[in-house]
Backbone as CSV, one residue per row, in Angstrom:
resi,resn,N_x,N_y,N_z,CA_x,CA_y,CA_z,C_x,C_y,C_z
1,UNK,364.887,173.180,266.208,364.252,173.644,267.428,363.063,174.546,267.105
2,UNK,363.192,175.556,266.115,361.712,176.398,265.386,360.846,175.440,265.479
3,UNK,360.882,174.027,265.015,359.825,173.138,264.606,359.179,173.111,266.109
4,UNK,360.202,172.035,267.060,359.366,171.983,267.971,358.506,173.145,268.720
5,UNK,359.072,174.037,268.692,358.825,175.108,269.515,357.705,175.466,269.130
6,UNK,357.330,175.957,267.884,356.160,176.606,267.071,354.993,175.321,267.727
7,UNK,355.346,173.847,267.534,354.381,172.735,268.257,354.292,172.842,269.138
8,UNK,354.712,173.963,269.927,355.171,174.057,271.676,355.200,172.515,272.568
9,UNK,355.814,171.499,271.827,356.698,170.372,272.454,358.402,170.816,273.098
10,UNK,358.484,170.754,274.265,359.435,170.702,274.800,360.159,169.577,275.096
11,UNK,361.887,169.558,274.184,362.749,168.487,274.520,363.703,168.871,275.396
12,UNK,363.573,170.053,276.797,364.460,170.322,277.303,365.072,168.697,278.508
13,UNK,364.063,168.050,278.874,363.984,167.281,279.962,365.688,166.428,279.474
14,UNK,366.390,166.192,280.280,367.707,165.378,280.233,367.384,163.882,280.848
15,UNK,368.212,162.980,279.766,368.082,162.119,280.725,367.422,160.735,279.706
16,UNK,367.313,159.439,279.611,366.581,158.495,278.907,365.698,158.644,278.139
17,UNK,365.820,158.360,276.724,364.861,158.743,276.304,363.101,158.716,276.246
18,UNK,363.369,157.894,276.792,361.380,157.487,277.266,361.241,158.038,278.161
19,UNK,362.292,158.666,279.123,361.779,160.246,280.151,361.215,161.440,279.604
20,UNK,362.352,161.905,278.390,362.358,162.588,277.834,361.108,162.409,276.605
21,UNK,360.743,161.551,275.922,359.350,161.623,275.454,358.264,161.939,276.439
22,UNK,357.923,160.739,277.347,357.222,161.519,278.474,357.036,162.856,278.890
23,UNK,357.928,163.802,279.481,358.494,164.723,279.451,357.670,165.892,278.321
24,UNK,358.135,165.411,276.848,357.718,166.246,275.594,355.681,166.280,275.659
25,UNK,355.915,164.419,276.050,354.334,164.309,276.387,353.013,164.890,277.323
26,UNK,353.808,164.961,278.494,352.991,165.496,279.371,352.905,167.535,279.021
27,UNK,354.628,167.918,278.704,354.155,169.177,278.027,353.326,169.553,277.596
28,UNK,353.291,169.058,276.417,352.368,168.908,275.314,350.949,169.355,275.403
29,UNK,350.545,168.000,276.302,349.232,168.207,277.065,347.975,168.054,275.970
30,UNK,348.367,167.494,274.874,346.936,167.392,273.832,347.291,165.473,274.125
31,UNK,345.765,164.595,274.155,345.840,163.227,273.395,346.357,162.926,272.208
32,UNK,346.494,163.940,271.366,347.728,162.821,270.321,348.547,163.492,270.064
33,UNK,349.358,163.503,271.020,351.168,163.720,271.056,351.851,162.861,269.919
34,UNK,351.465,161.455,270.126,352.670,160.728,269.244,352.067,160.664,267.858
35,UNK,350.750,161.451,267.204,350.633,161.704,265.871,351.535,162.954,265.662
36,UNK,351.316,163.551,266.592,352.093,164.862,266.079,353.381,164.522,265.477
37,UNK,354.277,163.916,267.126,355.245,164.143,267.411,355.777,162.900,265.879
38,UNK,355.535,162.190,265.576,355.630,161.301,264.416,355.583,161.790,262.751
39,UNK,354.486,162.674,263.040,353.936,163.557,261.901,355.602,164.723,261.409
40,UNK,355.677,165.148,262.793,356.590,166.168,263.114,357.895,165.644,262.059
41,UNK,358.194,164.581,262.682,359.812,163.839,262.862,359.503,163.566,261.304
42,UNK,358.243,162.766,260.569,358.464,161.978,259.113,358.768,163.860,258.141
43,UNK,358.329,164.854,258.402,358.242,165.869,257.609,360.028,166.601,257.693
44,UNK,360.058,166.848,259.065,361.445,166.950,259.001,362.404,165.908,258.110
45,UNK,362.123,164.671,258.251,363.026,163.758,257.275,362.839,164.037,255.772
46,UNK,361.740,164.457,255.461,360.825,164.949,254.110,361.919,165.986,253.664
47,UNK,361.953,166.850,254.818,362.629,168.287,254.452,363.823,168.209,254.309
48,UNK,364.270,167.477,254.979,366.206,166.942,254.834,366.357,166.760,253.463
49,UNK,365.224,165.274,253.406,366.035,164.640,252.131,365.827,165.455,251.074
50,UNK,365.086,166.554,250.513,364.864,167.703,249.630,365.985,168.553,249.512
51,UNK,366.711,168.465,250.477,368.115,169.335,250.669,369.084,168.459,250.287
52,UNK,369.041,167.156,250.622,369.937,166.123,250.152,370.122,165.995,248.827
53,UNK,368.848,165.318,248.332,368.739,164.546,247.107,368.324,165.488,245.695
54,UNK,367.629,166.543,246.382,367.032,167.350,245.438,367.607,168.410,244.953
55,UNK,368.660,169.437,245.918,369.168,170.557,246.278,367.698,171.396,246.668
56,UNK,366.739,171.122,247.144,366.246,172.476,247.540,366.405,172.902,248.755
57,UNK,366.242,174.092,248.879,366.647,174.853,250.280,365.449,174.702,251.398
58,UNK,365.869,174.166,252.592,364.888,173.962,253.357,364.202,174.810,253.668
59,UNK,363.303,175.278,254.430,362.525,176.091,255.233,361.642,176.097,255.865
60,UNK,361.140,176.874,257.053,360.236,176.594,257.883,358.709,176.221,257.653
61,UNK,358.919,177.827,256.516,357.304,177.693,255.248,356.974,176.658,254.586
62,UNK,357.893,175.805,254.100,357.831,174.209,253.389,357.510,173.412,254.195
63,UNK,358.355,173.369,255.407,358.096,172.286,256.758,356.721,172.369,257.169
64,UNK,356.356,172.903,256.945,354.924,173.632,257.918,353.666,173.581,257.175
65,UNK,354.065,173.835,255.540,352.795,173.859,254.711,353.279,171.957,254.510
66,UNK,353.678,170.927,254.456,353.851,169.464,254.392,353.173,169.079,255.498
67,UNK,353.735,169.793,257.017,352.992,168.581,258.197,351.925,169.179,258.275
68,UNK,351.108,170.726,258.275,349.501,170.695,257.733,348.865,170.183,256.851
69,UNK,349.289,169.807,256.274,348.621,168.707,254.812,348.633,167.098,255.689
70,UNK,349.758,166.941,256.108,349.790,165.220,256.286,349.337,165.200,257.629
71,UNK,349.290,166.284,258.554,348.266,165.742,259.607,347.133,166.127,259.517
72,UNK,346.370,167.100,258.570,345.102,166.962,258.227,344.325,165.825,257.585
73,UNK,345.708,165.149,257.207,345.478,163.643,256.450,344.843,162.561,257.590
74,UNK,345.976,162.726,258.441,345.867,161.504,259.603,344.468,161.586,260.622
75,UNK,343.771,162.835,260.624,342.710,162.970,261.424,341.919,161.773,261.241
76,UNK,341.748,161.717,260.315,340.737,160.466,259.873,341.126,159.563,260.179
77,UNK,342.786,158.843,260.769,342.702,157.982,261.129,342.869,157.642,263.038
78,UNK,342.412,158.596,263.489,342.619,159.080,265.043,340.924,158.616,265.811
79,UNK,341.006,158.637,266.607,339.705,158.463,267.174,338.835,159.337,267.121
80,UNK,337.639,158.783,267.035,335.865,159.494,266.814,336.177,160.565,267.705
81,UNK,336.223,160.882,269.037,336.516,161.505,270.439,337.647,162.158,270.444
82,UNK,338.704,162.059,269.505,340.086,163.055,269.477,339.798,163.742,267.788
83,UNK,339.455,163.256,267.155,339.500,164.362,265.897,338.527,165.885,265.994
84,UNK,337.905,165.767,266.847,337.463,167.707,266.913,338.523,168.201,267.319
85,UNK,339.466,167.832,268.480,340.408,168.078,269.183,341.417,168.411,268.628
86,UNK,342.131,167.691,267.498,343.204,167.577,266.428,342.879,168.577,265.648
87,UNK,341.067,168.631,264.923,341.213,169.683,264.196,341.030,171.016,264.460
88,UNK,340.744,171.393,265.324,340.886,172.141,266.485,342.177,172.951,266.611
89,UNK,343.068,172.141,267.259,344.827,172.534,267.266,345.023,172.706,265.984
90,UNK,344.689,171.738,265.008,345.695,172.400,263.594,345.110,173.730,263.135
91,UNK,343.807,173.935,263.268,343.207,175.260,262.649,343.660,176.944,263.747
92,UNK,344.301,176.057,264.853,344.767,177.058,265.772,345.836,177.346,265.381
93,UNK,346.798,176.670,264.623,348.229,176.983,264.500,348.516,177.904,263.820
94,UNK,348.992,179.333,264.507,349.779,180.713,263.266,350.650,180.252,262.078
């Protein structure tokens, strides 16, 4: 929940899940929700399996310095008209 929250994506909405994306989506309120929200979900799996396979201890500081790297990655592949926007939000993030 730190993760989403710090993204200020909200999964409170109950109910189907394509409500509930919607829901996270319209929160949200930036055009690329589902880079984030994708970006978000592959780093968390990143961070698991490091705890799994690796023994290292997760953390927020790890989670956070991975999906700033890999969505500074993806800008380039986002639209001409949304990447000021993207880089924008990521250079905003505490």
């Amino acid at each position: 929940m730190r993760v989403w929250n710090y993204l200020q994506i909200d999964w409170s909405h109950q109910g189907e899940i394509g409500d509930c994306l919607l829901h996270a989506k319209t929160s949200f309120g930036r055009p690329f929700f589902f880079e984030v929200f994708l970006t978000t979900a592959w780093c968390i799996w990143i961070t698991r399996n490091g705890k799994t396979f690796r023994q290292i201890r997760p953390s927020f500081s790890s989670w956070r310095c991975l999906f700033i790297h890999d969505i500074s990655l993806l800008v380039h592949t986002v639209k001409d008209s949304i990447q000021p926007k993207l880089l924008g939000w990521i250079q905003s993030l505490p």
